[in-house]
N, CA, C and O of each residue as an XYZ file, in Angstrom:
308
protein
N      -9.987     11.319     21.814
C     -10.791     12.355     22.397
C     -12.207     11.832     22.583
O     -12.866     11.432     21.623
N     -12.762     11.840     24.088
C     -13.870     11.260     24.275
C     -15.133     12.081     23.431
O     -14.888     13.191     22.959
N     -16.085     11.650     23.321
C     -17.283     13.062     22.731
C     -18.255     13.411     23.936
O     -18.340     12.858     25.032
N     -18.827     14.280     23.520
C     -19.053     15.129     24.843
C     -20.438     14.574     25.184
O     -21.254     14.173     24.354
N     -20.568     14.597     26.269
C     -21.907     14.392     26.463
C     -23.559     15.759     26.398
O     -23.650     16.897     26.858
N     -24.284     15.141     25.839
C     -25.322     15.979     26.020
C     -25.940     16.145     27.521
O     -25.856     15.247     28.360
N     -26.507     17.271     27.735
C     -27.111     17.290     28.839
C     -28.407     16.416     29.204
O     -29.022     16.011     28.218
N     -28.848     16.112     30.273
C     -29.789     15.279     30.295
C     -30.917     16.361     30.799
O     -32.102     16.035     30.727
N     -30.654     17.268     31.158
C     -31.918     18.086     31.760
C     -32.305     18.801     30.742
O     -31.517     19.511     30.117
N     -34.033     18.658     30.351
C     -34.469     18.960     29.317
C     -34.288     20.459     28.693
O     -33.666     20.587     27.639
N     -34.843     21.591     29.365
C     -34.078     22.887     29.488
C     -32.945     23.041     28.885
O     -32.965     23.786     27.905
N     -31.810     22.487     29.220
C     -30.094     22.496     29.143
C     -29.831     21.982     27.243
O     -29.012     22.422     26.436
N     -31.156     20.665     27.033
C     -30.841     19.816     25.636
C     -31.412     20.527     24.596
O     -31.134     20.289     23.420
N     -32.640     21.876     25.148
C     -33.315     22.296     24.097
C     -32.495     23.567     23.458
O     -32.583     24.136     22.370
N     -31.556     23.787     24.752
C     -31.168     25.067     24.639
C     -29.808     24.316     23.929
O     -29.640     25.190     23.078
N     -29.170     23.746     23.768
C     -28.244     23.282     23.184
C     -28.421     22.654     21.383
O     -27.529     22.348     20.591
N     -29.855     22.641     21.217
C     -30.089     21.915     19.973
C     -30.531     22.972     19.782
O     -30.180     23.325     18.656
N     -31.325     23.958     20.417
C     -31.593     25.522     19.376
C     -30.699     26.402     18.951
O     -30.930     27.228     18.068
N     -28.733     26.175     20.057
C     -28.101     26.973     19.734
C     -27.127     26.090     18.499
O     -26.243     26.727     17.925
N     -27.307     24.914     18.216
C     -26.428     24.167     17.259
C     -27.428     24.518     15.860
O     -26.913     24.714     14.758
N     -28.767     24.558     16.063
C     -29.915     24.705     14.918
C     -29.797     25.903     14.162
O     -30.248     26.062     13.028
N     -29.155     26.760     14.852
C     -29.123     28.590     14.917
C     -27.722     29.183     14.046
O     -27.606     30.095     13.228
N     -26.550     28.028     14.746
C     -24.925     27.902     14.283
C     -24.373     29.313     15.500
O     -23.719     30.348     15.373
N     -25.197     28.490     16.837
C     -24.374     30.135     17.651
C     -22.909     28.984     18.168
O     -21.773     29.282     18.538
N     -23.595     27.595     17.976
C     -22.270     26.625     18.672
C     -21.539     25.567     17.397
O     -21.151     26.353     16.533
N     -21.331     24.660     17.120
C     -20.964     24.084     16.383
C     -20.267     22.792     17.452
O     -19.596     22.927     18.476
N     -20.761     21.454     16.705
C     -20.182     20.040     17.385
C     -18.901     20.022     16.941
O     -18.492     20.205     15.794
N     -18.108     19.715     18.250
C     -16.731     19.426     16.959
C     -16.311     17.592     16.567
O     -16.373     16.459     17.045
N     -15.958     18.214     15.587
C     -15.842     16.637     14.834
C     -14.612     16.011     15.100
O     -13.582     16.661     15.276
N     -14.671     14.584     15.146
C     -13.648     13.550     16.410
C     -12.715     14.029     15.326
O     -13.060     14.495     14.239
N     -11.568     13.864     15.739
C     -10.209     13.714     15.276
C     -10.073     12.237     14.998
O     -10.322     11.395     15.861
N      -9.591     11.876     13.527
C      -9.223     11.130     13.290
C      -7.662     10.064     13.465
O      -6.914     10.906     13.964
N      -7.224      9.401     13.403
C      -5.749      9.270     14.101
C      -5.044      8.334     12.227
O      -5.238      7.161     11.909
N      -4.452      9.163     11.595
C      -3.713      9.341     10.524
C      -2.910      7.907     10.580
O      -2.696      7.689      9.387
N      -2.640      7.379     10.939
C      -1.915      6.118     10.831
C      -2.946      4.861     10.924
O      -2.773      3.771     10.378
N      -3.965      5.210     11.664
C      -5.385      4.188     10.967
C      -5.909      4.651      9.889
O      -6.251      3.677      9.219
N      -6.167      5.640      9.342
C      -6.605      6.450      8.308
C      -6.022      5.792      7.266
O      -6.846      5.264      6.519
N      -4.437      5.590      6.845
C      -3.686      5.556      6.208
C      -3.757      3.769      6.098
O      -3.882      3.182      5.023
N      -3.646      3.069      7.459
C      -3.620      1.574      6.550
C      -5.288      1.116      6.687
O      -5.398     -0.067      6.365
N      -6.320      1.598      6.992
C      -7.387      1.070      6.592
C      -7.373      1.395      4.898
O      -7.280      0.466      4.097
N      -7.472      2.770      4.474
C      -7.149      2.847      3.069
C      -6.387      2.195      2.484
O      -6.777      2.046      1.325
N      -5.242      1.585      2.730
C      -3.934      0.724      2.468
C      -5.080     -0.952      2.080
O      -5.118     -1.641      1.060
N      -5.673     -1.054      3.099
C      -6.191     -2.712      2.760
C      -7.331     -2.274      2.106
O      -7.760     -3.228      1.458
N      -8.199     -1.064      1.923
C      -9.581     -0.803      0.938
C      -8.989     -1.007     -0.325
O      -9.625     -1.727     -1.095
N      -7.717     -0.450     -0.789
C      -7.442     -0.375     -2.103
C      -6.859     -1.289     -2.669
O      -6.704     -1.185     -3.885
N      -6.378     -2.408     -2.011
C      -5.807     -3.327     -2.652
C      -7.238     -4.852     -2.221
O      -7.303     -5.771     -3.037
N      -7.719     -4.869     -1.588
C      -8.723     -5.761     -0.911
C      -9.697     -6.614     -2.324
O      -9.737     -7.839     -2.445
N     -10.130     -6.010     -2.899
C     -10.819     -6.825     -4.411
C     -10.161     -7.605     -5.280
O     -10.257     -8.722     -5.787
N      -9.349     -6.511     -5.295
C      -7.886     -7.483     -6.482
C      -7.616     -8.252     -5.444
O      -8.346     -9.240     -5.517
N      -7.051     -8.289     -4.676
C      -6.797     -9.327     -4.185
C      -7.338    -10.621     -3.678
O      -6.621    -11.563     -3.341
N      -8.791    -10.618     -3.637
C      -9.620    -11.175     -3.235
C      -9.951    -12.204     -4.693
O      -9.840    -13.422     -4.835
N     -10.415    -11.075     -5.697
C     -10.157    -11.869     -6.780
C      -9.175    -12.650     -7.857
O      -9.392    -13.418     -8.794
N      -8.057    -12.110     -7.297
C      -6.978    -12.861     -7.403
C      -6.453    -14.268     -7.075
O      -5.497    -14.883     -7.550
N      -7.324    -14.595     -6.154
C      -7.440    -15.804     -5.236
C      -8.322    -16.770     -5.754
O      -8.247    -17.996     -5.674
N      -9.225    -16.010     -6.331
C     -10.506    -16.784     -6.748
C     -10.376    -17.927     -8.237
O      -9.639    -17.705     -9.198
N     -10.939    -18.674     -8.145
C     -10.929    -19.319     -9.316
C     -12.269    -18.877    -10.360
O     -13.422    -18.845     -9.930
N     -11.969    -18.602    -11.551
C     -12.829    -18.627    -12.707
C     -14.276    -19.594    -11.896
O     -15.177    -18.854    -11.503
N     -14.363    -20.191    -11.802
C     -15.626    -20.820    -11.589
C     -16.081    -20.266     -9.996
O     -17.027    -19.511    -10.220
N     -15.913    -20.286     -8.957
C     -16.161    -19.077     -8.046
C     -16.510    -18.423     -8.420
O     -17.740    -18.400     -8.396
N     -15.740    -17.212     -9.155
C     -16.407    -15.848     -9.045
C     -17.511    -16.165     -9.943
O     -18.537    -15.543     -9.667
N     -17.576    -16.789    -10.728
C     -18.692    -16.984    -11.708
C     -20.344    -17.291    -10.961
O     -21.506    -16.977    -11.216
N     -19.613    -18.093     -9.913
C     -20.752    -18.435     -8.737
C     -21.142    -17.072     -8.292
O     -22.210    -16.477     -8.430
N     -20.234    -16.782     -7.832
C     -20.898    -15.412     -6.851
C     -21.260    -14.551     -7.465
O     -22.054    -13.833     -6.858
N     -20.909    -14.097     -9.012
C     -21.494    -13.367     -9.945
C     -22.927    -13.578     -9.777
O     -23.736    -12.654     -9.694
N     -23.215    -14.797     -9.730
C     -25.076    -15.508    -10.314
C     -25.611    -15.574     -8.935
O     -26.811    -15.735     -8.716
N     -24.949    -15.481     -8.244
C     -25.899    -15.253     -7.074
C     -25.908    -13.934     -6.750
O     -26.871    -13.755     -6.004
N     -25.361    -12.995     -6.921
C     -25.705    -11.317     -6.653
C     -26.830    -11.051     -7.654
O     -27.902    -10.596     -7.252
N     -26.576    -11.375     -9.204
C     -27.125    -11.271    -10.158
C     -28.927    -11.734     -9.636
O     -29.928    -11.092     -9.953
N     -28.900    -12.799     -8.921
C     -30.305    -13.643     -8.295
C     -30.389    -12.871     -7.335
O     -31.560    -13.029     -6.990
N     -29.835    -11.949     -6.487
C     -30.119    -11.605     -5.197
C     -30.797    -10.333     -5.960
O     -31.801     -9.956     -5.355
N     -30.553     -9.692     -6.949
C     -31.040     -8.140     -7.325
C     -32.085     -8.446     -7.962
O     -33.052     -7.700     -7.811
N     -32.233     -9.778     -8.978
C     -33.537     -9.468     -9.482
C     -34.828    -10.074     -8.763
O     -35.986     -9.818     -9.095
N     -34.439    -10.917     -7.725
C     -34.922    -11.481     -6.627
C     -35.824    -10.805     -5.598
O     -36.643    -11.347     -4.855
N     -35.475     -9.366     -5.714
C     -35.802     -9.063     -4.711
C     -37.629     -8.250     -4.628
O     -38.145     -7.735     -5.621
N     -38.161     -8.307     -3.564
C     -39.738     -8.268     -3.095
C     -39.766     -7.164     -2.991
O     -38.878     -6.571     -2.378
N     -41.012     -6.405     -3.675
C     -41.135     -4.916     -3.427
C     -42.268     -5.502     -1.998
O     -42.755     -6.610     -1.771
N     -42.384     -3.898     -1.099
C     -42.949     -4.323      0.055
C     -44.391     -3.327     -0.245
O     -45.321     -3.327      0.562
Protein backbone atom coordinates (compact mmCIF):
# COMPACT_ATOMS: atom_id res chain seq x y z
CA UNK A 1 0.00 0.00 0.00
CA UNK A 2 1.53 3.18 -1.33
CA UNK A 3 1.34 6.22 1.49
CA UNK A 4 -0.51 9.01 0.66
CA UNK A 5 0.68 11.98 -0.37
CA UNK A 6 0.42 15.34 1.38
CA UNK A 7 -0.90 18.20 -0.34
CA UNK A 8 1.44 20.66 -1.68
CA UNK A 9 -0.81 23.74 -1.59
CA UNK A 10 -0.20 25.49 1.54
CA UNK A 11 -3.96 26.10 2.58
CA UNK A 12 -4.79 22.24 1.81
CA UNK A 13 -1.24 21.17 4.31
CA UNK A 14 -2.35 23.51 7.13
CA UNK A 15 -5.70 22.36 7.02
CA UNK A 16 -4.64 18.79 7.06
CA UNK A 17 -2.02 19.12 9.99
CA UNK A 18 -4.70 21.15 12.08
CA UNK A 19 -7.23 18.40 11.39
CA UNK A 20 -4.59 15.41 12.33
CA UNK A 21 -3.40 17.97 15.48
CA UNK A 22 -7.21 18.15 16.56
CA UNK A 23 -7.76 13.93 15.91
CA UNK A 24 -10.80 15.04 13.43
CA UNK A 25 -8.51 12.63 10.84
CA UNK A 26 -6.04 10.10 11.78
CA UNK A 27 -2.83 8.76 9.36
CA UNK A 28 -3.26 5.32 8.71
CA UNK A 29 -0.47 3.17 9.53
CA UNK A 30 1.27 0.95 6.55
CA UNK A 31 0.31 -2.53 6.81
CA UNK A 32 2.84 -4.68 7.54
CA UNK A 33 3.24 -8.03 5.36
CA UNK A 34 3.40 -11.05 8.16
CA UNK A 35 5.71 -13.34 6.39
CA UNK A 36 8.55 -10.57 6.47
CA UNK A 37 7.51 -9.79 9.93
CA UNK A 38 7.91 -13.35 10.86
CA UNK A 39 11.46 -14.23 9.23
CA UNK A 40 13.11 -10.88 9.93
CA UNK A 41 12.26 -11.83 13.67
CA UNK A 42 13.33 -15.46 12.75
CA UNK A 43 17.13 -14.10 11.91
CA UNK A 44 16.90 -11.14 15.01
CA UNK A 45 16.57 -13.99 17.42
CA UNK A 46 18.89 -16.35 16.56
CA UNK A 47 21.62 -13.68 14.87
CA UNK A 48 24.12 -13.14 18.23
CA UNK A 49 24.29 -16.65 19.20
CA UNK A 50 25.07 -17.33 16.23
CA UNK A 51 27.43 -14.87 15.44
CA UNK A 52 29.10 -15.69 18.58
CA UNK A 53 29.15 -19.03 18.06
CA UNK A 54 31.47 -18.59 15.23
CA UNK A 55 33.71 -16.50 17.03
CA UNK A 56 36.79 -17.53 18.65
CA UNK A 57 37.59 -16.73 22.43
CA UNK A 58 40.22 -14.31 21.37
CA UNK A 59 37.93 -12.27 18.83
CA UNK A 60 35.29 -11.62 20.86
CA UNK A 61 37.71 -10.65 23.47
CA UNK A 62 38.97 -8.13 20.78
CA UNK A 63 35.79 -6.68 20.08
CA UNK A 64 34.86 -6.67 23.72
CA UNK A 65 38.05 -4.00 24.22
CA UNK A 66 37.29 -2.13 21.54
CA UNK A 67 33.52 -1.26 22.40
CA UNK A 68 34.78 -1.09 25.95
CA UNK A 69 37.52 1.88 24.24
CA UNK A 70 34.83 3.19 22.03
CA UNK A 71 32.47 4.15 25.33
CA UNK A 72 35.01 5.43 27.47
CA UNK A 73 36.60 7.16 24.54
CA UNK A 74 34.20 9.15 23.79
CA UNK A 75 34.33 13.47 23.52
CA UNK A 76 31.78 15.42 25.26
CA UNK A 77 30.97 18.35 22.71
Amino acid sequence: MAKQKRPRDPNQLAKLITDLSTGEITEPKPEKNAAAVALGRLGGLKGGKARAANLSPEKRKAIAKKAAASRWNKKED
